[in-house]
ROLONU-144917 format. One record per residue: x, y, z of N, C-alpha, C in turn. Coordinates in steps of 0.001 Angstrom, whole numbers, plus 500000, padded with zeros to 6 digits. Layout:
<vexgus>
     n.x     n.y     n.z    ca.x    ca.y    ca.z     c.x     c.y     c.z
       X       Y       Z       X       Y       Z       X       Y       Z
...
</vexgus>
This chain:
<vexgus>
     n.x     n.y     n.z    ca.x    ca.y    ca.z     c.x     c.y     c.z
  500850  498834  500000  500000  500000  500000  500903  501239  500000
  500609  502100  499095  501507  503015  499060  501293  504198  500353
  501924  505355  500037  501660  506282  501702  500799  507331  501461
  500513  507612  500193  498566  508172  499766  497515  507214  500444
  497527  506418  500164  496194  505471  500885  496348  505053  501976
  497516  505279  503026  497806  504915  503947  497536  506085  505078
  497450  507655  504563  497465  508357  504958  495889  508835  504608
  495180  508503  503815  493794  509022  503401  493086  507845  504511
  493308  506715  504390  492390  506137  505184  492627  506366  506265
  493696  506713  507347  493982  506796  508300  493527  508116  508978
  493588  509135  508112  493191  510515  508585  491624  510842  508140
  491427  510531  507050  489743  510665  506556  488511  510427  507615
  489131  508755  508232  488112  508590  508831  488437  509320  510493
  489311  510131  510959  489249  510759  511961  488834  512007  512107
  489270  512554  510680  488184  513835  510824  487124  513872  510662
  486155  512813  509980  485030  512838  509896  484629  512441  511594
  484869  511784  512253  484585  511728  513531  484511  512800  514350
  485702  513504  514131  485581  514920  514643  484407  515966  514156
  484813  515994  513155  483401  516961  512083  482129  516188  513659
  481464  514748  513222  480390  514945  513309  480234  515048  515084
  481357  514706  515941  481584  514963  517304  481052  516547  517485
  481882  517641  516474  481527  518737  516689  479946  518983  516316
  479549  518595  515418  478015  518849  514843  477083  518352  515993
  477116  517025  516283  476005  516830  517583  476074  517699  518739
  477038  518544  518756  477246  519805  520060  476604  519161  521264
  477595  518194  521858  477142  517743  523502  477514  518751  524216
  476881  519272  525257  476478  520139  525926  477601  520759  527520
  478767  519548  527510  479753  519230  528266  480894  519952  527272
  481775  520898  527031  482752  520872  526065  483904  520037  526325
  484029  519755  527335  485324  518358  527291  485001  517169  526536
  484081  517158  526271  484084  515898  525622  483786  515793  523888
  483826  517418  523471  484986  517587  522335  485795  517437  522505
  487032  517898  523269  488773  517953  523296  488889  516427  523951
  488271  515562  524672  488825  514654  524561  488595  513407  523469
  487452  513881  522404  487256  512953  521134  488391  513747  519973
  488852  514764  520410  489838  515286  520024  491212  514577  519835
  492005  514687  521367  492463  514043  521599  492427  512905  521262
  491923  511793  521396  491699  510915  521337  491684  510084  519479
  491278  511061  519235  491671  510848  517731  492589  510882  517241
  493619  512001  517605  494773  512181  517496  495704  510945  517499
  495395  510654  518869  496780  509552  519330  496403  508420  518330
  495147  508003  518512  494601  507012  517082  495449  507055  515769
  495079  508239  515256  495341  508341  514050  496755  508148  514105
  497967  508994  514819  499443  508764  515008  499535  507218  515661
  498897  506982  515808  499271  505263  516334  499092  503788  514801
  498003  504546  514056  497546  504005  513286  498876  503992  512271
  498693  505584  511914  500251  506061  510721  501417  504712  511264
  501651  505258  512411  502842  504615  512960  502926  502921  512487
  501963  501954  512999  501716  500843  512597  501828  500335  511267
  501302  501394  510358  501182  501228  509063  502406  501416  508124
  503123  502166  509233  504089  503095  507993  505098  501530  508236
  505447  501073  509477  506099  500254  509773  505464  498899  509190
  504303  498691  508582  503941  497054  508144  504554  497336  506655
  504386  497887  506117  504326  498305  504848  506276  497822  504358
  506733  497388  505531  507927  497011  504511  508225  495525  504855
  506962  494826  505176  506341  493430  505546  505386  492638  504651
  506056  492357  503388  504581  492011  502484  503636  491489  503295
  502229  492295  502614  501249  491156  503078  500531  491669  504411
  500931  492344  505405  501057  493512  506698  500197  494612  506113
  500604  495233  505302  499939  496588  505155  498406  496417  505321
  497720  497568  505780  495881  497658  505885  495226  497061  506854
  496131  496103  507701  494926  495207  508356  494693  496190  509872
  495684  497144  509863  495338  498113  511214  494272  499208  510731
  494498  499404  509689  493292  500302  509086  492136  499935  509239
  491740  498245  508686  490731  497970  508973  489921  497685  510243
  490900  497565  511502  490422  497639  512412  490105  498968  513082
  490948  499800  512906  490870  500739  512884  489597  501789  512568
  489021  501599  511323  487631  501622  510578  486763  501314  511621
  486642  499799  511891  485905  499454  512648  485534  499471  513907
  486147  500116  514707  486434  500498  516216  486068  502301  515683
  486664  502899  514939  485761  504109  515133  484400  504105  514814
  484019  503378  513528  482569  503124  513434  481725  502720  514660
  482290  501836  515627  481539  501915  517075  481733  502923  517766
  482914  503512  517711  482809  505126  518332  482037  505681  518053
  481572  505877  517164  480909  507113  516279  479198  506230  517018
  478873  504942  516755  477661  504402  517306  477282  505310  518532
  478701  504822  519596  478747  504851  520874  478025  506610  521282
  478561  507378  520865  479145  508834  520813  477125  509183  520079
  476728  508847  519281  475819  509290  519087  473893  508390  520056
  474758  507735  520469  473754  506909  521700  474031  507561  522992
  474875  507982  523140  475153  508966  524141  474618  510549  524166
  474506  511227  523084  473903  512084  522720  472426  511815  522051
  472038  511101  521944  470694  510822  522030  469927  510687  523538
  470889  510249  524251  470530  509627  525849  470592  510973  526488
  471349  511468  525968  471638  513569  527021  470155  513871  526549
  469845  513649  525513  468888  514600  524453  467663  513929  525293
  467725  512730  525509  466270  512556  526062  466127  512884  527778
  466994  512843  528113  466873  513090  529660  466701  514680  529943
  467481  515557  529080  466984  516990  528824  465777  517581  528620
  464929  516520  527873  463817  516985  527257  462688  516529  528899
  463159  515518  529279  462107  515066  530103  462554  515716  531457
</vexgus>
């Protein structure tokens, strides 16, 4: 895998997490800066892993894909949580 696709998948899907972290506006602001954070070290942990499989045939992507998939439950998690603020607010 070259270091365009290594770097698009790795960063794409963290800012979109961020983007939509910021858009649901939870009502706590720490818990922007720490999905912040938290993305961060991800994403530099991810690069890191990747940049290092990649001279391992056969290695490259499989941290990405987990990767993918553990934020996609973030992103679940993160918007069940803000649904759960949203209803206890209202009531």
């Amino acid at each position: 895998m070259d270091i365009k696709t290594i770097i698009l998948f790795a960063v794409l899907p963290c800012l979109s997490i961020i983007f939509l972290t910021w858009l649901i506006r939870f009502p706590k602001p720490w818990v922007f800066k720490a999905v912040l954070i938290f993305e961060i070290i991800l994403t530099v942990c991810t690069l890191v892993i990747e940049l290092d499989a990649r001279k391992t045939p056969g290695n490259s992507g499989w941290i990405i894909i987990f990767t993918g998939f553990f934020q996609f439950c973030f992103l679940l998690f993160l918007l069940m949580a803000r649904i759960q603020i949203w209803i206890e607010n209202k009531s």
